[in-house]
C-alpha positions as MATLAB code, in Angstrom:
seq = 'XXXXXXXXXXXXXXXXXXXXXXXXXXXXXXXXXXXXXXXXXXXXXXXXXXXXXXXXXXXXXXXXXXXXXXXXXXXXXXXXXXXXXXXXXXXXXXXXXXXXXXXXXXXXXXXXXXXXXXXXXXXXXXXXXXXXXXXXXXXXXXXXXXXXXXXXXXXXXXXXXXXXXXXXXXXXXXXXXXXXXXXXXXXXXXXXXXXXXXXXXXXXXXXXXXXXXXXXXXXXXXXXXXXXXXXXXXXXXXXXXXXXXXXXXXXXXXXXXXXXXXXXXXXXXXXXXXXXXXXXXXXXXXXXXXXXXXXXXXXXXXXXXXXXXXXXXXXXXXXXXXXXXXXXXXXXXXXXX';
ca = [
     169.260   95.213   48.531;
     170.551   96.372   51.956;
     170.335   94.054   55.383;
     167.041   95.666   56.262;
     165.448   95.175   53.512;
     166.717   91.862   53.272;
     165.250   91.194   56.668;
     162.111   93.033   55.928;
     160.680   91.153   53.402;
     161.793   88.143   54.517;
     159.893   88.342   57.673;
     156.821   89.685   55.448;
     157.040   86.556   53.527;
     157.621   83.832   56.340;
     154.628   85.797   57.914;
     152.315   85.249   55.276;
     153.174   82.069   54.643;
     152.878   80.524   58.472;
     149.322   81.955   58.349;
     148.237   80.766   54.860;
     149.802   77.025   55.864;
     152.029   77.437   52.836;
     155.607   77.116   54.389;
     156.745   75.443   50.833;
     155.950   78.932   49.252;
     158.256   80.427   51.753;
     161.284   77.862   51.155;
     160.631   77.906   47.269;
     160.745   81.855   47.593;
     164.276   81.837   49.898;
     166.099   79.643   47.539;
     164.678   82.477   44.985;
     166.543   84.822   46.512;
     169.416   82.950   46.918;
     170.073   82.345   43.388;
     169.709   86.288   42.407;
     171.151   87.808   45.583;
     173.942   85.263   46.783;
     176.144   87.620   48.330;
     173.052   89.293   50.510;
     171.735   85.636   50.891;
     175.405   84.403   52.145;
     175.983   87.182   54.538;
     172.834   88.237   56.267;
     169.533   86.736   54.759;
     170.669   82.788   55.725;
     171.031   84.183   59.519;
     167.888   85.929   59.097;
     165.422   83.160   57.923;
     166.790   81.162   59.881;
     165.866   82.931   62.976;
     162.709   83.483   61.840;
     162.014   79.617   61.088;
     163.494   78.434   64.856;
     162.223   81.705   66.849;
     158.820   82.303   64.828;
     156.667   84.622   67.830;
     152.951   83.620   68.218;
     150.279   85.227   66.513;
     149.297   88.437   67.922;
     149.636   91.923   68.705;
     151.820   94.101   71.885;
     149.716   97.365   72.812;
     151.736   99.953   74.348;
     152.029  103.996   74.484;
     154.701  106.244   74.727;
     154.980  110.491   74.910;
     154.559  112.345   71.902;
     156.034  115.936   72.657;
     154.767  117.140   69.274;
     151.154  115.896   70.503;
     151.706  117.059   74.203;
     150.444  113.758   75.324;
     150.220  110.388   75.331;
     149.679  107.931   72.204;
     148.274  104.470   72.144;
     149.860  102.076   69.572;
     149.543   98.067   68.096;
     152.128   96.382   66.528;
     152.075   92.623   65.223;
     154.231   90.837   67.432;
     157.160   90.287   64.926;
     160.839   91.864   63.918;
     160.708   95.151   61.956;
     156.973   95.454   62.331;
     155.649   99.377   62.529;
     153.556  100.235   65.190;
     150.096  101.453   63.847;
     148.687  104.534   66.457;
     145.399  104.476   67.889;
     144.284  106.959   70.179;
     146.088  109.768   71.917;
     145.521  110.931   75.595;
     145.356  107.221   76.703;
     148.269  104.862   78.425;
     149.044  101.456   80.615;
     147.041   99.315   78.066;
     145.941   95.897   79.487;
     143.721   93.321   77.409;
     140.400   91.413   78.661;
     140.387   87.548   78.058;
     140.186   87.396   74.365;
     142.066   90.278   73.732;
     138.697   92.068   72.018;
     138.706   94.763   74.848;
     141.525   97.107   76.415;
     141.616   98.590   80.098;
     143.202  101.457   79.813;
     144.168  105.103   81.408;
     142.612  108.007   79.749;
     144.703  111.048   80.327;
     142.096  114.010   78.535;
     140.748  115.794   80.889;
     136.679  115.862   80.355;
     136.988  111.631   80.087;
     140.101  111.335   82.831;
     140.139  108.118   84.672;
     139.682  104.282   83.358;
     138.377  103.365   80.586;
     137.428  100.148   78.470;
     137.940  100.768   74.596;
     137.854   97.818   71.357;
     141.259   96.584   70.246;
     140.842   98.509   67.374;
     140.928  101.837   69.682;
     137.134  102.455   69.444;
     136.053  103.699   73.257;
     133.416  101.727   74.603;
     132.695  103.329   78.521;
     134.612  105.091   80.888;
     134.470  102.853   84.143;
     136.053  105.802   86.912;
     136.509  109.224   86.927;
     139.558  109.549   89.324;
     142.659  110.770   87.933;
     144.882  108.479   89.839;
     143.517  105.680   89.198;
     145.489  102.844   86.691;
     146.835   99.582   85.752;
     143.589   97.837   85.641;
     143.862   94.187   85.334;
     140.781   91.598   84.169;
     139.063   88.974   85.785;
     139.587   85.880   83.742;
     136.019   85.815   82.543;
     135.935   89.972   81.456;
     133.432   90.801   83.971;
     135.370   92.361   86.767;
     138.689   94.714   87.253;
     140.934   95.427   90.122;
     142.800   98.426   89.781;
     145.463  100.599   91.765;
     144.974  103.778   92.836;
     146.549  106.936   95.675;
     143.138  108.524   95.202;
     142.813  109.388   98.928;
     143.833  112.213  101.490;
     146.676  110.286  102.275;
     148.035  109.301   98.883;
     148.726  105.572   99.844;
     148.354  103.016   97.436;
     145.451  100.880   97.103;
     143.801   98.891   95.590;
     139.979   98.753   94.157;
     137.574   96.329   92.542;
     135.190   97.868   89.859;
     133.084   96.241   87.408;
     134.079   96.678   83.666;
     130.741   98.219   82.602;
     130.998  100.574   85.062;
     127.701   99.933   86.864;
     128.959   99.946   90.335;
     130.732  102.288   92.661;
     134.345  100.940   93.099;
     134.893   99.074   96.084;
     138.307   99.342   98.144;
     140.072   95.849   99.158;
     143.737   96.129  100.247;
     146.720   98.275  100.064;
     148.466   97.949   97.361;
     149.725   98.654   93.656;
     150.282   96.853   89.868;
     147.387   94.201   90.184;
     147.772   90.671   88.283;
     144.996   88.255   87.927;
     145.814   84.708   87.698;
     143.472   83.074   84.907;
     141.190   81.460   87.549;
     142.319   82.133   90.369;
     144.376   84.661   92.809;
     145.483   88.167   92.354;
     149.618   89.128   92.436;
     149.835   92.520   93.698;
     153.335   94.630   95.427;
     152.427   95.417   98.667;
     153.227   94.428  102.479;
     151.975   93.093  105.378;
     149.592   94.621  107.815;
     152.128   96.650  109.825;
     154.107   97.538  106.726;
     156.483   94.853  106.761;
     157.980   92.334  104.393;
     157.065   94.585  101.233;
     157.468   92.445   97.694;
     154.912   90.744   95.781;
     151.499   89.398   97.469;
     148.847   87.499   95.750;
     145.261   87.019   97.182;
     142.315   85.100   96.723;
     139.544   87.126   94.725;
     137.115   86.765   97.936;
     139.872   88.675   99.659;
     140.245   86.020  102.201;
     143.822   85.323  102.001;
     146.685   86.685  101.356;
     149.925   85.198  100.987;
     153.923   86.667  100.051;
     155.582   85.688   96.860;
     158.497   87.428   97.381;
     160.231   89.097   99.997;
     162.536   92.263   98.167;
     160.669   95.268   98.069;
     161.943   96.285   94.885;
     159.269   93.803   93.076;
     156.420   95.182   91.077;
     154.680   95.153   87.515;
     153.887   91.174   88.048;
     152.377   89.385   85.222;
     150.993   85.740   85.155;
     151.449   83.679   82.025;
     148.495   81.777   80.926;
     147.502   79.151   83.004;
     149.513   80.336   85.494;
     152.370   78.273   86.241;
     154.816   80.961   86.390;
     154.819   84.759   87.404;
     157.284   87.533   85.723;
     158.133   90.696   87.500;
     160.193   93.279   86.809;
     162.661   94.221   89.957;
     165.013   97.065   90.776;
     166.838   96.023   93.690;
     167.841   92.029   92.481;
     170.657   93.039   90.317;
     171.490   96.458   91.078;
     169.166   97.898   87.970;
     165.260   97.770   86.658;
     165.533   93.802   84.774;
     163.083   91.037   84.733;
     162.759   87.701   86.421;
     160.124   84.419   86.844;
     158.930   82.717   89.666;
     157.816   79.401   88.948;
     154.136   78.682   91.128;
     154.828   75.358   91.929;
     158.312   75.589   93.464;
     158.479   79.366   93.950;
     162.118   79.524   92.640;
     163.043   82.658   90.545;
     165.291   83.094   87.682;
     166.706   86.207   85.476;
     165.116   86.561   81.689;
     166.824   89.460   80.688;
     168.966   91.006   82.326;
     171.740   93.682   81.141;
     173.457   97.203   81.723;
     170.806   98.904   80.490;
     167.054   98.561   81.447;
     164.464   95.886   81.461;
     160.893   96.533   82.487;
     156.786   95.952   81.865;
     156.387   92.464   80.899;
     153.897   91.042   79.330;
     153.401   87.251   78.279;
     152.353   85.888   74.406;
     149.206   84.477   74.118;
     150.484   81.060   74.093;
     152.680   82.033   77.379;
     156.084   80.992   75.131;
     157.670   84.110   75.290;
     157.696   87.084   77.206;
     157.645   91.066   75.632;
     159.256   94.089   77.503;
     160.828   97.322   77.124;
     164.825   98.102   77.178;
     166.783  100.364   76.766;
     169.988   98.877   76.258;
     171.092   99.502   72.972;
     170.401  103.577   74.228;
     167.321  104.205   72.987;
     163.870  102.731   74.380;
     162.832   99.680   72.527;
     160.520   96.289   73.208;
     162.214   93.107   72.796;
     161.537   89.268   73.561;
     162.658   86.357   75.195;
     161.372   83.095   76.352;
     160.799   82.233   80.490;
     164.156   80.894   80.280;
     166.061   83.971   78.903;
     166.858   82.362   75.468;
     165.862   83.825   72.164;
     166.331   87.319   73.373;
     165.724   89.722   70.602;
     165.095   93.285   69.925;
     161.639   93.239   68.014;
     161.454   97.322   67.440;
     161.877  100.609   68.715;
     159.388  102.464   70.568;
     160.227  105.910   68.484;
     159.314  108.013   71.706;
     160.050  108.071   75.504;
     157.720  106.320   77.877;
     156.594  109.162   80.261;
     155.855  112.641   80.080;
     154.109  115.773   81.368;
     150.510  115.142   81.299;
     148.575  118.674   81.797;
     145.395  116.964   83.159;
     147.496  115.604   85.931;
     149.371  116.931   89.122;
     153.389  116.749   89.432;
     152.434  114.373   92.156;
     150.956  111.866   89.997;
     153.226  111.791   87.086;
     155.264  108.627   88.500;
     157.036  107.760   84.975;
     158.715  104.825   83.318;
     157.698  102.510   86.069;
     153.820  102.798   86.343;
     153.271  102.142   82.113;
     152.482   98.310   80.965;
     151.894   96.506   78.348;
     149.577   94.062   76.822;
     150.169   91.321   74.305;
     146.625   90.311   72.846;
     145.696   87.773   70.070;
];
C-alpha cells in the first residue's frame, strides 16, 4: 500500500463514518490498519487521519469549470469538498458557476452558441431556463431568497462594465443599475461589487443597498475584485492583485473593516468561495505549478491542497469575440451543500 492509497481510503472511511454518526467504526478500522500495515501506519497514515479528524471540511460540494482542449470548450464539474476526491463532469459549454440559497440551483455562463448567455441549471447539471441572451454577460450572483440576480456585463457600445438586475426565471427584461463588475450579495442585505466612484475615482470594492440607494467603499486599491461574503456576512474575501505584488486572497472583517492575508504565496491565489458553514474558504492556486483548488480557514490556517483541477482555467471560446475572452480572472466558484 503506497501513501495515496493510504490516504485514499482513509479519507473514504472517515467520510463515511462522520455521515453515518459512527466515528467508533472509523477508530476501530485505523487501529486495523495499524496492526497489518505498521510501517505505512507509522510513516504517513498517523499524519493523515489525523488531519482528517482536526481539519474534517463541511459537508458539501465546490462547482467549478476549466478548458478542455480535446472538447474545444468549456466543462462544468462537482467534487465533494474533501482531499483526493475526483471531480465528476457535468455539462460542457458552460462556466463561472454560482449557487442559489440552498445550493439546489446554479447561475451559470453558457458558452454554446444557439443557448449563449445566463442560464439557471439543477445541481445535478440538468438546465432549467436560460435567463439572457447576451454573450457578455456573467458572474451572476443570487438574492438571498433565489428570486432575483445581479449580474455583470460590457454588453454596450462602449464596452464598460456594468452591472444588471434580472429575475432568475427570466420573466423580465434586465434592468441596468450601476457601473460595475463581480457582484456579491450579502445574505440579507447589500451587494459588494469592484467599481468606483461617480467620476471614476477611488476604484476597489463598493457594496450597495439592493434599492440602489447607497453606495458605500470597502476598499480603496483598485486591484480588488471577485468578492465573496461568508454566510451571515460578517466578513468579505476578495481576491487582489496589487496588495502583495501577485493575484492572493484576503478578508475584511464587516464590523471593523480590517483586512488580513488567507493565502498568500509565490504562486497564485484566486476565486474564493466560502463553505456552507462559512469555516473555511475554497480557491484556486497554482503554486505547486499546476492549477489546483485548495482550502484554508478566514484566518489562513489549515491551508491544504484538496485536488487538482486536471485542465487550465480559460480558453478560446468560438462563440465569443477575442474581446471578451478575459481569462483566469473572470471564472468563480461555488461551494454548495
Amino acid at each position: 500500500m503506497d501513501n495515496e492509497s493510504a490516504f485514499e481510503m482513509l479519507n473514504v472511511i472517515y467520510q463515511a463514518s462522520v455521515a453515518s454518526g459512527e466515528r467508533e467504526r472509523f477508530d476501530a478500522l485505523l487501529a486495523l490498519l495499524r496492526q497489518r500495515q505498521p510501517d505505512v501506519y507509522a510513516h504517513d497514515a498517523h499524519f493523515y487521519a489525523g488531519w482528517l479528524i482536526s481539519n474534517a471540511l463541511a459537508a458539501g460540494r465546490i462547482y467549478f469549470s476549466t478548458w478542455d482542449s480535446e472538447r474545444n470548450n468549456f466543462v462544468l464539474y462537482r467534487v465533494t469538498a474533501a482531499p483526493g476526491a475526483k471531480p465528476e463532469a457535468l455539462l460542457t459549454n458552460v462556466r463561472q458557476p454560482r449557487a442559489a440559497p440552498g445550493g439546489t440551483r446554479l447561475a451559470v455562463r453558457n458558452a454554446s452558441g444557439s443557448e449563449i448567455g445566463l442560464a439557471t441549471i439543477t445541481a445535478t447539471g440538468e438546465t432549467l431556463r436560460r435567463v439572457t441572451t447576451f454573450a457578455e454577460d456573467g458572474i451572476a450572483t443570487w438574492s438571498p431568497d433565489g428570486l432575483e440576480w445581479v449580474f455583470a456585463s460590457n454588453r454596450e457600445g462602449d464596452r464598460r462594465w456594468r452591472l444588471y438586475h434580472a429575475w432568475a426565471e427570466g420573466t423580465e427584461a434586465t434592468e441596468y443599475i450601476v457601473f460595475g463588475r463581480s457582484p456579491a450579495w450579502y445574505p440579507g442585505k447589500n451587494i459588494a461589487y469592484d467599481g468606483c466612484d461617480d467620476e471614476g475615482n477611488r476604484c476597489g470594492l463598493w457594496q450597495m443597498t439592493p434599492d440602489r440607494g447607497q453606495r458605500t467603499p470597502l476598499t480603496d486599491v483598485a486591484g480588488d475584485t471577485s468578492p465573496a461574503w461568508a454566510p451571515g456576512g460578517s466578513r468579505l474575501a476578495f481576491m487582489s492583485s496589487q496588495r502583495s505584488g501577485n493575484w492572493d486572497i484576503f478578508v475584511r472583517d464587516t464590523k471593523t473593516g480590517k483586512i488580513s492575508a488567507v493565502a498568500a504565496s509565490p504562486g497564485i491565489e484566486g476565486l474564493p468561495t466560502w463553505s456552507p458553514d462559512g469555516r473555511w474558504l475554497a480557491f484556486v492556486s497554482d503554486r505547486d505549478g499546476a492549477w489546483a483548488v485548495g482550502v484554508a480557514r478566514p484566518d489562513g490556517s489549515g491551508q491544504r491542497k484538496l485536488f487538482n483541477l486536471g485542465g487550465p482555467l480559460e480558453g478560446q471560446i468560438a462563440a465569443v469575440t477575442d474581446a471578451d475572452q478575459h481569462g483566469w480572472t473572470w471564472e468563480s466558484m461555488a461551494w454548495g451543500p
